[in-house]
C-alpha positions as CSV (number, residue, x, y, z in Angstrom):
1,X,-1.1,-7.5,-31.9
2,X,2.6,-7.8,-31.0
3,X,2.6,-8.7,-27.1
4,X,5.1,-10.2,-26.1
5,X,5.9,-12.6,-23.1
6,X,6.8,-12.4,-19.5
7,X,8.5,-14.8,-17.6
8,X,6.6,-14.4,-14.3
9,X,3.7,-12.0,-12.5
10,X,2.7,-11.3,-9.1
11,X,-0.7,-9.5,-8.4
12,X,-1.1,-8.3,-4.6
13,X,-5.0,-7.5,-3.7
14,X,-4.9,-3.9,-1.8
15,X,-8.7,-4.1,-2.0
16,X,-11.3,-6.5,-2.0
17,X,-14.7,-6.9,-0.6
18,X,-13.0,-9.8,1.9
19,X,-10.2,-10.6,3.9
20,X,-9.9,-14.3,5.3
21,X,-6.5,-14.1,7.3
22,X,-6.5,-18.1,8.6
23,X,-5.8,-19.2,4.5
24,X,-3.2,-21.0,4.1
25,X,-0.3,-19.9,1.0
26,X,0.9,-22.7,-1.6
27,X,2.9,-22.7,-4.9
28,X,0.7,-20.1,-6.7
29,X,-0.8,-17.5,-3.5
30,X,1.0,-15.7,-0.7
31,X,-1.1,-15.2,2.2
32,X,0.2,-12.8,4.7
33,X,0.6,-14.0,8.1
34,X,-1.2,-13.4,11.2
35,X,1.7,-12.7,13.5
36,X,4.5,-10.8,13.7
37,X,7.3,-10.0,16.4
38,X,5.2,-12.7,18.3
39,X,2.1,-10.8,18.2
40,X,-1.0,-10.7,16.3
41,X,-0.3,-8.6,13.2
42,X,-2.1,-5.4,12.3
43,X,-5.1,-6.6,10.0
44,X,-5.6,-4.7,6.5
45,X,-9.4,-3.7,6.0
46,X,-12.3,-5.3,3.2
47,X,-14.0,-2.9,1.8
48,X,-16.3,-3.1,-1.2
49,X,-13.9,-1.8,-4.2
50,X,-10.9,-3.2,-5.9
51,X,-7.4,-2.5,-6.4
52,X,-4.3,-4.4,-7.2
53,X,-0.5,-4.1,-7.2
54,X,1.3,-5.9,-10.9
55,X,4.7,-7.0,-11.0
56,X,6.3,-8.7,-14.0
57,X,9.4,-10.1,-14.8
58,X,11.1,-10.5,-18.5
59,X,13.9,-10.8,-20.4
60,X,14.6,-7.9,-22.7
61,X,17.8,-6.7,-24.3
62,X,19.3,-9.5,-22.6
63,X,18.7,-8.5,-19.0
64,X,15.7,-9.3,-16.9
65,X,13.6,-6.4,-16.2
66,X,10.9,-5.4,-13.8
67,X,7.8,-3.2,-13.9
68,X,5.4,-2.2,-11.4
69,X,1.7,-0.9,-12.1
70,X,-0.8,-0.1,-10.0
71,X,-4.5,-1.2,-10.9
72,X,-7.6,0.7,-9.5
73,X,-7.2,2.6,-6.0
74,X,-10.6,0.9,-4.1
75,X,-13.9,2.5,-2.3
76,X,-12.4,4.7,0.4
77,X,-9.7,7.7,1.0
78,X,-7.4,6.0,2.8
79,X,-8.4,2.3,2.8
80,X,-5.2,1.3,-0.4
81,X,-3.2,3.4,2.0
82,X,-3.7,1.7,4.9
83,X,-3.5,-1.5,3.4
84,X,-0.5,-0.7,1.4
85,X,1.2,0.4,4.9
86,X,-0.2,-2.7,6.7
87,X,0.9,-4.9,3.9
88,X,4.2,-3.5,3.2
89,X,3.6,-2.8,0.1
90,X,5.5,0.2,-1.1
91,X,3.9,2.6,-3.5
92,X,6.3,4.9,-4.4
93,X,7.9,2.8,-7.1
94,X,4.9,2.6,-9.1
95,X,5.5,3.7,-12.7
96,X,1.9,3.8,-14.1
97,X,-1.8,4.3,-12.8
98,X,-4.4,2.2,-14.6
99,X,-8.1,3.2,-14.3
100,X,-10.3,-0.2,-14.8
101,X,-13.7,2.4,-15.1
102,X,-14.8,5.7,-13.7
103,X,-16.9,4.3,-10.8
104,X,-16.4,5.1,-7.5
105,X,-15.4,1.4,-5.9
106,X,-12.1,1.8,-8.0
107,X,-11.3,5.6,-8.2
108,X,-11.8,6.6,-4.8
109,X,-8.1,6.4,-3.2
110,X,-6.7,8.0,-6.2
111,X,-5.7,11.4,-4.8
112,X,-4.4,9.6,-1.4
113,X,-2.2,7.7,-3.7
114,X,-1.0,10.4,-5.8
115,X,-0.4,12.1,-2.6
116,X,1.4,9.0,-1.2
117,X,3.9,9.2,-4.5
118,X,4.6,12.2,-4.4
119,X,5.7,12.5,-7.6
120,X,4.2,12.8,-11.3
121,X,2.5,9.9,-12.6
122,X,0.8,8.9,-15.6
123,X,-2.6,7.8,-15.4
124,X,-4.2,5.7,-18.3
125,X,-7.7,6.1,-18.4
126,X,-10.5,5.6,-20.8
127,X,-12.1,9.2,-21.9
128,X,-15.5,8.1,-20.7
129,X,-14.2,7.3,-17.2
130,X,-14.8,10.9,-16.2
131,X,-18.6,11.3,-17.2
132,X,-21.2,12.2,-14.4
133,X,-23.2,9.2,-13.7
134,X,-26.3,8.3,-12.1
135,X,-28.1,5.2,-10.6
136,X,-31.6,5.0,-11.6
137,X,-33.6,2.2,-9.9
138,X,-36.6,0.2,-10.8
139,X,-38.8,2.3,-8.3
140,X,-37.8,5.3,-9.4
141,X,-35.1,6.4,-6.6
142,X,-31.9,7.6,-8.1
143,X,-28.1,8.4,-6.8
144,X,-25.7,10.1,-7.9
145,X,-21.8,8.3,-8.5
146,X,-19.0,9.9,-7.0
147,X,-16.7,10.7,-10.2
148,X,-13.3,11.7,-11.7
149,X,-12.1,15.3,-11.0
150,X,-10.0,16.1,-13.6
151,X,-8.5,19.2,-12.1
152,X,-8.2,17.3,-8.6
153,X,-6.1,14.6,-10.5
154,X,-3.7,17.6,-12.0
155,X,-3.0,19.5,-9.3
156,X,-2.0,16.5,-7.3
157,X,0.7,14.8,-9.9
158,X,-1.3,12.4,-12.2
159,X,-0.8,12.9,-15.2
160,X,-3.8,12.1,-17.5
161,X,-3.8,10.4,-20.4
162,X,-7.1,9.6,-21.7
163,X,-7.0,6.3,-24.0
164,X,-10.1,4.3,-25.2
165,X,-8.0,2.2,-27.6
166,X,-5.1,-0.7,-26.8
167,X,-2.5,0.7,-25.3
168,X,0.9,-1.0,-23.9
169,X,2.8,-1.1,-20.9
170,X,5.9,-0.7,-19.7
171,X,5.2,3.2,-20.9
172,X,8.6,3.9,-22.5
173,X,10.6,5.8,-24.7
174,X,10.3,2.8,-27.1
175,X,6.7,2.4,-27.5
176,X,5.9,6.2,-28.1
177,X,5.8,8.2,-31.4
178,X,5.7,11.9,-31.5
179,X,2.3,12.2,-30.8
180,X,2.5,10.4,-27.1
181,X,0.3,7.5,-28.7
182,X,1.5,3.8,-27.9
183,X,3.2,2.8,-31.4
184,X,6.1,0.9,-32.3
185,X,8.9,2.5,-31.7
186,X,12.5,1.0,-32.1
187,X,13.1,-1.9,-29.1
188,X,9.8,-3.2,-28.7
189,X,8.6,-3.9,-25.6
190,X,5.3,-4.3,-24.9
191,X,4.5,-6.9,-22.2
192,X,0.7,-5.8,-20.7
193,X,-1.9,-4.7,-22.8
194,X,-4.5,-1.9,-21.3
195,X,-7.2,-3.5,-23.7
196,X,-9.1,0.3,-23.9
197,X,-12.8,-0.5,-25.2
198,X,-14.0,-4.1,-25.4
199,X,-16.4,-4.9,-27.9
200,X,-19.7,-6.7,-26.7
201,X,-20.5,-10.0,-28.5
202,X,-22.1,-12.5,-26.1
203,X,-25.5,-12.1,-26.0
204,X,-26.3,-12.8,-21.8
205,X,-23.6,-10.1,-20.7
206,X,-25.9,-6.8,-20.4
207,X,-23.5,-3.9,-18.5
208,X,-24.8,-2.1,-16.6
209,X,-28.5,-1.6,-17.0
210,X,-29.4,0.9,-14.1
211,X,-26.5,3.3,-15.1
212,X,-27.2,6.8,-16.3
213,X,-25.4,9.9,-17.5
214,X,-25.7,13.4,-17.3
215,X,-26.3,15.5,-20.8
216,X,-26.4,18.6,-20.2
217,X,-26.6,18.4,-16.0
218,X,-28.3,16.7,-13.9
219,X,-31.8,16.8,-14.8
220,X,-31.0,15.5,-18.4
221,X,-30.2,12.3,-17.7
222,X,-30.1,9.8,-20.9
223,X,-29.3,5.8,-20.4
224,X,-25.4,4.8,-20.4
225,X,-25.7,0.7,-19.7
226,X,-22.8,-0.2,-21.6
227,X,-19.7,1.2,-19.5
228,X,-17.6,1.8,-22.6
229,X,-15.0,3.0,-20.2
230,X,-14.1,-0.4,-18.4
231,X,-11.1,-2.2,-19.6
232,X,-9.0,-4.9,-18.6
233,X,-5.2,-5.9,-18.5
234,X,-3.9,-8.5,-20.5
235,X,-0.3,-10.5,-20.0
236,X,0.9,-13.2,-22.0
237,X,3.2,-15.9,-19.8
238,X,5.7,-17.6,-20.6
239,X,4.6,-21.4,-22.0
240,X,1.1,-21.0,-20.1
241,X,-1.0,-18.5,-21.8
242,X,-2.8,-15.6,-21.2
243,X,-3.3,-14.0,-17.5
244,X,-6.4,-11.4,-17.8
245,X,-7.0,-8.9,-14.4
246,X,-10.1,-7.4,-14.5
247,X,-11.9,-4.7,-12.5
248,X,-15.5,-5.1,-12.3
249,X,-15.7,-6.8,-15.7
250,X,-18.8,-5.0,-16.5
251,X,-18.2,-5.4,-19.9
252,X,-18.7,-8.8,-19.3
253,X,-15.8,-11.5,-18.3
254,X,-16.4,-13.6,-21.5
255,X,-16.6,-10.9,-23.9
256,X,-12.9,-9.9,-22.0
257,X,-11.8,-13.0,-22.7
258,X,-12.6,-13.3,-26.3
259,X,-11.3,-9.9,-27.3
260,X,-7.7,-10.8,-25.1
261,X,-7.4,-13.8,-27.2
262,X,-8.6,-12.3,-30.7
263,X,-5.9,-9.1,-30.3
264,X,-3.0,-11.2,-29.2
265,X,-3.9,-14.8,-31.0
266,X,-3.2,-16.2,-28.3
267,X,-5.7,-19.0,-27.2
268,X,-4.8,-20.7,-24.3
269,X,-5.9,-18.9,-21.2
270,X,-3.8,-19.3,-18.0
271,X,-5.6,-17.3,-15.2
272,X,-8.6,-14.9,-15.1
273,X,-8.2,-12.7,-11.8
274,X,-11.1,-10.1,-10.6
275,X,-14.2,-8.6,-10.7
276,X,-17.0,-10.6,-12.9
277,X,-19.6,-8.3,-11.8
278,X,-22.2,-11.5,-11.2
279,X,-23.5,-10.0,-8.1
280,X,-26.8,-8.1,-7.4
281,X,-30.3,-8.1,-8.6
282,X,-30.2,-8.7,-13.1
283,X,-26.8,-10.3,-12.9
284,X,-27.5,-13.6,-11.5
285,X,-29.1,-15.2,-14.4
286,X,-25.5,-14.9,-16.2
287,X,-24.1,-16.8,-13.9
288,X,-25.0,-20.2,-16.0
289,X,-23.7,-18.8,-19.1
290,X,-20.6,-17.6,-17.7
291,X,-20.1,-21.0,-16.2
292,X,-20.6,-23.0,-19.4
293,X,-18.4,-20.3,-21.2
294,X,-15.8,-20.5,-18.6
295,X,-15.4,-23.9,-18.9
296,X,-15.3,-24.0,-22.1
297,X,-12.2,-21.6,-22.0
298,X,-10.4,-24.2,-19.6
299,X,-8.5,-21.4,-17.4
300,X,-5.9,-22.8,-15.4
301,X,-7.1,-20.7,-12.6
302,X,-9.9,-18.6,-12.2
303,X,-9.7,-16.2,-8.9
304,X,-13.3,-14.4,-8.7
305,X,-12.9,-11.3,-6.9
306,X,-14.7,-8.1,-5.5
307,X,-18.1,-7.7,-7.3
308,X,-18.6,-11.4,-8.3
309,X,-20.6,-11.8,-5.4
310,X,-20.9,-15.1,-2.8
311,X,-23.0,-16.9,-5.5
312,X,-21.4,-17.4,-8.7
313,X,-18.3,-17.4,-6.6
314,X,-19.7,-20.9,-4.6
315,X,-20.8,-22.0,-8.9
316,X,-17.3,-21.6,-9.7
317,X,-16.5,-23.8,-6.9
318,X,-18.8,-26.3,-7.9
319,X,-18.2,-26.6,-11.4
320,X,-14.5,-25.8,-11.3
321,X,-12.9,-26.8,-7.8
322,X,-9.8,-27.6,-9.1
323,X,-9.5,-23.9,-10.6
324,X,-10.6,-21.5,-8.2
325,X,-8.6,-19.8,-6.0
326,X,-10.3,-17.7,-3.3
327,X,-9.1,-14.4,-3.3
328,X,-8.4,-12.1,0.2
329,X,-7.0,-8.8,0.8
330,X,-3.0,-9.1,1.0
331,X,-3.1,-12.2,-1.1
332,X,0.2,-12.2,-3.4
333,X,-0.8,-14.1,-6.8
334,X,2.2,-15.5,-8.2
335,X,2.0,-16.8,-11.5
C-alpha cells in the first residue's frame, strides 16, 4: 500500500474523558496553560467521548504542505465547540471529517460542527456507522444508541461518503478516479490512511459483546458484537515509523496494529494514540494480553485515551513508564 511519509504531526484532544490542567508540556506534548492576561484561563470541559484535531506536514512537489482533519466530534452538542473556542482551535479550516464508528461518544457534536464550518464538507464514514443499535445487558435491560441521521448530516453541509475499505487522505484531485473512489491518480499523495474495516485476528479482542442492531425495527433485534464500522487512522513519519490514532479501538488495538503494519509494510511503530476500549465489565481480562502484545510491538509512545479506562491505563504505566504519555483535553501531541 503506497503511503507515503510525513515529516511531522500534531494531534490536539478536543475531547477526552479527563482534563488535568497542572501537567507540565515537554519536547513531544503541549499543555495549555492555566492563565492568561494574568488571570486564570477559561477551562475546556471532560466529557466521556473523543475527538481530535490532525495536522501534518510534508514535502510534496517540492513544497511543504499542510493538511488539517478533524477526527470524531465527542459525547455532547456543544462540548468540541466549546472546547475548540476555549482552546483556540479554529475549525473552519478543516478539510475532511473522519467518523472513527457510529456510536454516540464520537458522533454527537457532528451537526454543531458542520454548523460551526459553515461550509460543505466531506465526511468519511464506514456504511455500517449509521445502523440503529442497541445495548442489551446481562439482566435483560436494554438502551437504545443515539445514531447517525443521514438526512440531518445533508442538510447541514456534510457531505457523506460512505467507505468500508482503505481510503487516503489529503482528499484530492490526485487520488480520485471517475467514480469518486480513492485510486491512484497522477501526483500521488497519500499521507494518512482511513484504514475502513479491520480484520480480527487476535483471539482475546472480542468487540463489542452487548451491542445489538435493529432488523427490521426495534423489536427485531439480532447480535452486532463486531463493530465492523470502527476504523483507525494511520501516518507513516519520517525515520520513526508508524503513528496509529484510534477511536474507541473496539476492534481491538492489536488487531489495529497488525493490519497498519501489514497494509503499509511498515514495521516499526512510533506512537499509538487513543481509545483501547479496556474499560468496563468483559474488557478487563484483555488487559494482560494487550500488555504483552504491546510490548512486544515496542511503541515509542503509547498515549491511552478516552475509553481505556483508569486500569489498563495505570498497567501501561507499570509495564511501560518510559512510553506512556497521559493524555488531557487541550493536550497538543507533536510528533
Amino acid at each position: 500500500m503506497n503511503l507515503q511519509e510525513i515529516d511531522s504531526a500534531k494531534i490536539t484532544i478536543l475531547v477526552d474523558n479527563i482534563i488535568d490542567r497542572l501537567l507540565p508540556s515537554s519536547s513531544v506534548v503541549i499543555r495549555p496553560s492555566m492563565t492568561s492576561n494574568q488571570r486564570i484561563a477559561e477551562s475546556p470541559i471532560a466529557e466521556h467521548g473523543f475527538s481530535a484535531i490532525l495536522d501534518i506536514a510534508y514535502t510534496h512537489d517540492k513544497a511543504t504542505k499542510t493538511n488539517k482533519f478533524l477526527f470524531d466530534t465527542g459525547v455532547s452538542k456543544d462540548g468540541i465547540v466549546h472546547n475548540s473556542n476555549v482552546l483556540g482551535v479554529n475549525l473552519t479550516d478543516i478539510e475532511t471529517i473522519i467518523l472513527s464508528h457510529g456510536h454516540f461518544d464520537h458522533i454527537s457534536g457532528l451537526i454543531s460542527i458542520l454548523e460551526k464550518i459553515g461550509k460543505p464538507i466531506e465526511i468519511i464514514v464506514h456504511p455500517e456507522a449509521f445502523l440503529k443499535r442497541w445495548l442489551i445487558f446481562p439482566n435483560g435491560n436494554k438502551a437504545r444508541l443515539d445514531f447517525l441521521n443521514e438526512e440531518e448530516i445533508l442538510q447541514s453541509g456534510g457531505i457523506i461518503r460512505k467507505l468500508d475499505k482503505i481510503s487516503f487522505l489529503p482528499r484530492t484531485e490526485n487520488n480520485l478516479d471517475e467514480n469518486d473512489s480513492y485510486a491512484v491518480k497522477n501526483i500521488v499523495n497519500n499521507r494518512v490512511i482511513v484504514t475502513g474495516e479491520i480484520p480480527r485476528v487476535t483471539e482475546f479482542e472480542k468487540g463489542f459483546p452487548l451491542q445489538y442492531k435493529e432488523e427490521k425495527n426495534e423489536f427485531d433485534l439480532v447480535p452486532d458484537p463486531l463493530v465492523n464500522d470502527d476504523q483507525a487512522l494511520v501516518m507513516n513519519i519520517k525515520n520513526k515509523g508508524l503513528l496509529i490514532l484510534t477511536g474507541c479501538g473496539h476492534a481491538g488495538i492489536i488487531n489495529t496494529i497488525k493490519y497498519a503494519k501489514k497494509v503499509t509494510g511498515v514495521r516499526k511503530i512510533y506512537s499509538v494514540i487513543g481509545g483501547f476500549h479496556l474499560s468496563g465489565q468483559g474488557y478487563e481480562e484483555c488487559i494482560p494480553f494487550t500488555i504483552t502484545e504491546l510490548k512486544r510491538e515496542n511503541p515509542r509512545y503509547v498515549v491511552p485515551c478516552h475509553c481505556t479506562g483508569w486500569k489498563a491505563s495505570n498497567e501501561i504505566i507499570n509495564a511501560m513508564p518510559e512510553k506512556f504519555i497521559q493524555p488531557s483535553v487541550g493536550s497538543i501531541f507533536c510528533f
